[in-house]
C-alpha positions in Angstrom: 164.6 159.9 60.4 163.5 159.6 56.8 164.5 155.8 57.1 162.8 155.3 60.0 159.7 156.7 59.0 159.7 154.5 56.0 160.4 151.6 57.9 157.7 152.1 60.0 155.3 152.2 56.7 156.3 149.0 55.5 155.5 147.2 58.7 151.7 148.8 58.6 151.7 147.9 55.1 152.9 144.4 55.9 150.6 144.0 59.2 147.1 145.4 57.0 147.8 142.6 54.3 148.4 140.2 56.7 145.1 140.7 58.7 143.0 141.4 55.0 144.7 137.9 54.2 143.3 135.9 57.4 139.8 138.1 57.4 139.2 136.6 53.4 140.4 133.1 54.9 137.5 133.4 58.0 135.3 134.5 56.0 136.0 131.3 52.8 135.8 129.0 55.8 132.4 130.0 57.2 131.1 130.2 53.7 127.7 128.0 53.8 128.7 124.8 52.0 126.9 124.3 48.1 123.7 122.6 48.5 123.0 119.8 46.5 119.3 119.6 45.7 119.8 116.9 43.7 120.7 114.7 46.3 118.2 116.2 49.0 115.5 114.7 46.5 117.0 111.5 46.6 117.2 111.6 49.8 113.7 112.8 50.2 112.2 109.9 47.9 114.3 107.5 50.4 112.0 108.8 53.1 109.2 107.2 51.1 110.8 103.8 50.1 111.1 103.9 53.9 107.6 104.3 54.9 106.2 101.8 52.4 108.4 99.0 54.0 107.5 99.9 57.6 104.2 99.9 56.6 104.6 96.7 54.4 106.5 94.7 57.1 104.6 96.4 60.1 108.3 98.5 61.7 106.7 100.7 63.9 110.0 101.7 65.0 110.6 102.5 61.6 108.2 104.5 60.7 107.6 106.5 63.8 111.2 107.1 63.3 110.7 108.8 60.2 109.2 112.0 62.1 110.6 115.3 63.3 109.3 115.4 67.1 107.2 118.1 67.1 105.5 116.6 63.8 101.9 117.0 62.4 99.9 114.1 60.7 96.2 115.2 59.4 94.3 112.1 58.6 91.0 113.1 56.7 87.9 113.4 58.6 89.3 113.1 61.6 91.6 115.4 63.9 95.1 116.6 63.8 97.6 113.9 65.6 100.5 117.4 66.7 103.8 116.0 68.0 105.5 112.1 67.8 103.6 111.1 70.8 100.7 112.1 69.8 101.2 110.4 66.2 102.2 107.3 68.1 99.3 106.8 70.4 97.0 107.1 67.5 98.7 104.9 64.8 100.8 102.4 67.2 97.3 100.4 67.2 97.1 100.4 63.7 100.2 98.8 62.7 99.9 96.1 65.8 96.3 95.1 64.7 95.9 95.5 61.1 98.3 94.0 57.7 99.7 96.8 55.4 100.0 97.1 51.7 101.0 100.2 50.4 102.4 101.4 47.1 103.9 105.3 46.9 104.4 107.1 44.2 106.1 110.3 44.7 105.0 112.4 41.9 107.2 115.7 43.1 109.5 117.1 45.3 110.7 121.0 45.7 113.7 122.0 48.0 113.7 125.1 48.8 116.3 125.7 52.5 116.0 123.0 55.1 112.3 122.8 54.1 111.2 120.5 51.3 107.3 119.5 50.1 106.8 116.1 48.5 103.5 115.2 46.5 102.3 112.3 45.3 99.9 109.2 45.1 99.5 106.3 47.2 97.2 102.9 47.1 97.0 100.3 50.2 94.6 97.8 51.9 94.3 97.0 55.4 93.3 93.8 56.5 92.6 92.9 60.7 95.2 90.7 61.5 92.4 88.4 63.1 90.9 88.0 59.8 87.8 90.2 58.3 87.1 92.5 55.0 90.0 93.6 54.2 89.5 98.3 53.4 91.4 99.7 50.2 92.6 102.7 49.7 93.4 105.3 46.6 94.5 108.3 47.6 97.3 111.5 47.6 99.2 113.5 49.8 101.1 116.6 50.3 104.0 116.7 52.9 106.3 118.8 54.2 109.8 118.0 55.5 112.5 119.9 57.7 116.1 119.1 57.1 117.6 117.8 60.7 120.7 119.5 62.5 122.9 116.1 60.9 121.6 116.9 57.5 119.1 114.1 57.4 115.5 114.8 56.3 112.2 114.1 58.4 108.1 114.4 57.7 106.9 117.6 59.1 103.5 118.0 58.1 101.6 115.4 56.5 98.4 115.6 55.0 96.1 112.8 52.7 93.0 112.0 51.7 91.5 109.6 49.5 90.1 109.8 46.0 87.3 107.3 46.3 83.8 109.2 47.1 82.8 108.4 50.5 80.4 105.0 49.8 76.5 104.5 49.9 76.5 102.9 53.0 78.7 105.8 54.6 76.1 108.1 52.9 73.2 106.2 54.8 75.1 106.2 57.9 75.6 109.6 57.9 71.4 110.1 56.9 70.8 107.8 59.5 72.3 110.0 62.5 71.0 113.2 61.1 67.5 111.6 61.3 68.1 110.7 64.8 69.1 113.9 65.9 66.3 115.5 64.3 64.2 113.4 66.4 66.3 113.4 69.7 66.1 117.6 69.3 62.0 117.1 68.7 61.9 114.8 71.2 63.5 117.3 74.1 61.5 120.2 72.5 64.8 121.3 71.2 64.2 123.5 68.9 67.5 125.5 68.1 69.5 122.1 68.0 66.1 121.0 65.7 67.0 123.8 63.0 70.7 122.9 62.9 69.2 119.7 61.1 66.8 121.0 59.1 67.3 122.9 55.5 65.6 126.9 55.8 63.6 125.5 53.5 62.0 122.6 55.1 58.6 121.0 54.5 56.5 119.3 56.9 53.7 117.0 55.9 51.5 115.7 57.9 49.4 113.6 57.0 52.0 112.4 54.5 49.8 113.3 51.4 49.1 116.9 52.7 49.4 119.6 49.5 50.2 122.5 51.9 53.2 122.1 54.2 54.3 123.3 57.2 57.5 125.2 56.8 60.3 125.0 59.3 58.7 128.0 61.4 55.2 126.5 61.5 56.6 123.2 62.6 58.6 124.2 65.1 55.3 126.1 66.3 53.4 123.0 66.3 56.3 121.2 68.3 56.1 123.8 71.0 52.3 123.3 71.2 52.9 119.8 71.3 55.3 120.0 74.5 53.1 122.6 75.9 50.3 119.9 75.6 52.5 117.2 76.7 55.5 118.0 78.6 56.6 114.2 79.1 56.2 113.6 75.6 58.8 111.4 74.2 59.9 109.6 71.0 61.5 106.0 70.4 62.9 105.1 67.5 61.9 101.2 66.9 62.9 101.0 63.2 65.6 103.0 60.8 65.7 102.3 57.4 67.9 104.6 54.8 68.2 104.3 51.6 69.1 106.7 49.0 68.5 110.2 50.1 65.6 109.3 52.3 65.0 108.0 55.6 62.2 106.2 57.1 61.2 106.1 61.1 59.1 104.0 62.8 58.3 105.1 65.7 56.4 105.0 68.8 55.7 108.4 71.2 54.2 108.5 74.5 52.8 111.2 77.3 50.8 112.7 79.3 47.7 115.3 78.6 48.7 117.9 80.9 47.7 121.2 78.7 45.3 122.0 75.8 45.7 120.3 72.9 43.8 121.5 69.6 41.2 123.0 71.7 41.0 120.0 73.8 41.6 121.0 78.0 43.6 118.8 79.8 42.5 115.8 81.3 45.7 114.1 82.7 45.1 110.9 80.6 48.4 108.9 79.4 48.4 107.8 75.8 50.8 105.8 73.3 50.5 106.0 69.7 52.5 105.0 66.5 53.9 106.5 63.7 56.1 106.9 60.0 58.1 109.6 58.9 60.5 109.8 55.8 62.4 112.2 55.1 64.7 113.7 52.6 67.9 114.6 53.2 70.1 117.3 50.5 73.5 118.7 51.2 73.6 117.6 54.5 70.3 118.5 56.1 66.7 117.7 56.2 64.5 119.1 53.6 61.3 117.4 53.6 59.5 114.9 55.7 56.3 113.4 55.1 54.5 111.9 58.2 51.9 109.5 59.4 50.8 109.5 62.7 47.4 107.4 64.7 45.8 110.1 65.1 42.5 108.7 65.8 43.8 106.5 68.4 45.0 109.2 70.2 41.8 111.7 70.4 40.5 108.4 71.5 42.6 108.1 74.6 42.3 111.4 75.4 38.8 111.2 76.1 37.1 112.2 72.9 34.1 110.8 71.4 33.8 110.1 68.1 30.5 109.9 66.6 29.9 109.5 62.8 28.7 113.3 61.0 25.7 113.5 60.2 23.9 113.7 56.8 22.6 117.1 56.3 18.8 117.1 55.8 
């Protein structure tokens, strides 16, 4: 009995190393393998050796290829291209119209998991492939990139901009549609979409040379008096010069007298009349403009006579 039992113990024994043996073995062979970070930035810079040839020999194929599917590319000033089709439709035009030269410099790279970010510096021109001014470019990105089921690495998220200041003629551009949708808002007697453009501070001359303005409230009183006066008012712009921070209107406006008008009742006459603004433009809105306006020519075809004042005796 006392041989059997002891048999019996050895066998347990025997059968509780054996399983602790295969149970370390399982567990050493599901053991996540030793990442080599070393080599994921290697591989990681390859992306952007890569993506300077596509773009210097014009591989679409290439370069889209360099992508996870469900991607992000976020161009400045413009918005968000989210997923490979998406990034496709808006740069496959790009790269079919236009000659590439582009220089990387990665500048770093950080590996942390199947995620990596890359920073660094690039320069390149484009040039239409038809022939025209050829559009340089010095700028920097961050990216972000996923390690893919085969361990291979792909751009996640890529985001750039340039470090050249947008240029005076941008700048004028940019005053130049402001200005016109200053006017188009006076024009419709819109006067909420009118303050968007305007500084809180805004000063309204008129005549040009006037020493007390109207600020933004008291102008856009006088443009609902105006609309009041003349419902069919409009405003065409004939000329738009910008230069600088200003920007000078010429302009012709036209209606009908169908209310009072500075005390003057309504006499359902149609007049035209001319005109010159400028104005100012700071951080993006307007903050002064200064105004001429034919005046005279306008009373006149509104019915008024004008007679000379006379001399007090």
């Amino acid at each position: 009995m006392k041989k059997s039992l002891t048999q019996l113990f050895l066998v347990i024994s025997l059968c509780f190393l054996l399983c602790f043996s295969i149970s370390c073995q399982k567990q050493a062979g599901e053991a996540k393998p030793v990442v080599d970070v070393e080599a994921d930035i290697t591989a990681i810079k390859e992306i952007w050796t890569q993506y300077a040839t596509a773009c210097n020999s014009g591989d679409f194929d290439l370069w889209i290829s360099l992508w996870t599917d469900d991607g992000i590319r976020m161009p400045p000033g413009t918005p968000a291209a989210i997923g490979k089709e998406q990034i496709r439709a808006t740069m496959k035009s790009l790269f079919d119209q236009m000659t590439l030269d582009m220089t990387i410099t990665n500048k770093e790279v950080r590996v942390a998991g199947d995620w990596a970010f890359s920073r660094g510096t690039g320069t390149f021109s484009i040039t239409p492939k038809e022939g025209g001014k050829t559009t340089k470019i010095d700028g920097k990105y961050l990216t972000i990139l996923e390690r893919q089921a085969d361990g291979s690495w792909k751009i996640a998220i890529d985001c750039f901009n340039s470090n050249v200041p947008p240029t005076s003629e941008k700048v004028k551009e940019q005053n130049k549609d402001l200005v016109k949708r200053m006017w188009e808002a006076w024009g419709k007697g819109d006067f909420e979409a009118f303050k968007e453009v305007i500084a809180p501070d805004f000063a309204h001359y008129l005549p040009s040379g006037n020493t007390k303005p109207s600020s933004r409230e008291e102008t856009i009183e006088i443009g609902k008096g105006l609309h009041n006066a003349f419902p069919d008012i409009t405003f065409s712009i004939e000329e738009l010069i910008a230069e600088g921070d200003r920007v000078t209107v010429r302009f012709i406006y036209r209606g009908t007298h169908k209310g009072e008008f500075e005390g003057i009742p309504a006499t359902g006459n149609e007049f035209e009349g001319s005109g010159i603004s400028i104005s100012r433009i700071e951080n993006g809105k307007v903050v002064e403009q200064r105004k001429e306006i034919d005046m005279l020519g306008m009373y006149k075809q509104l019915g008024m006579e004008l007679k000379p004042k006379e001399e007090e005796k």
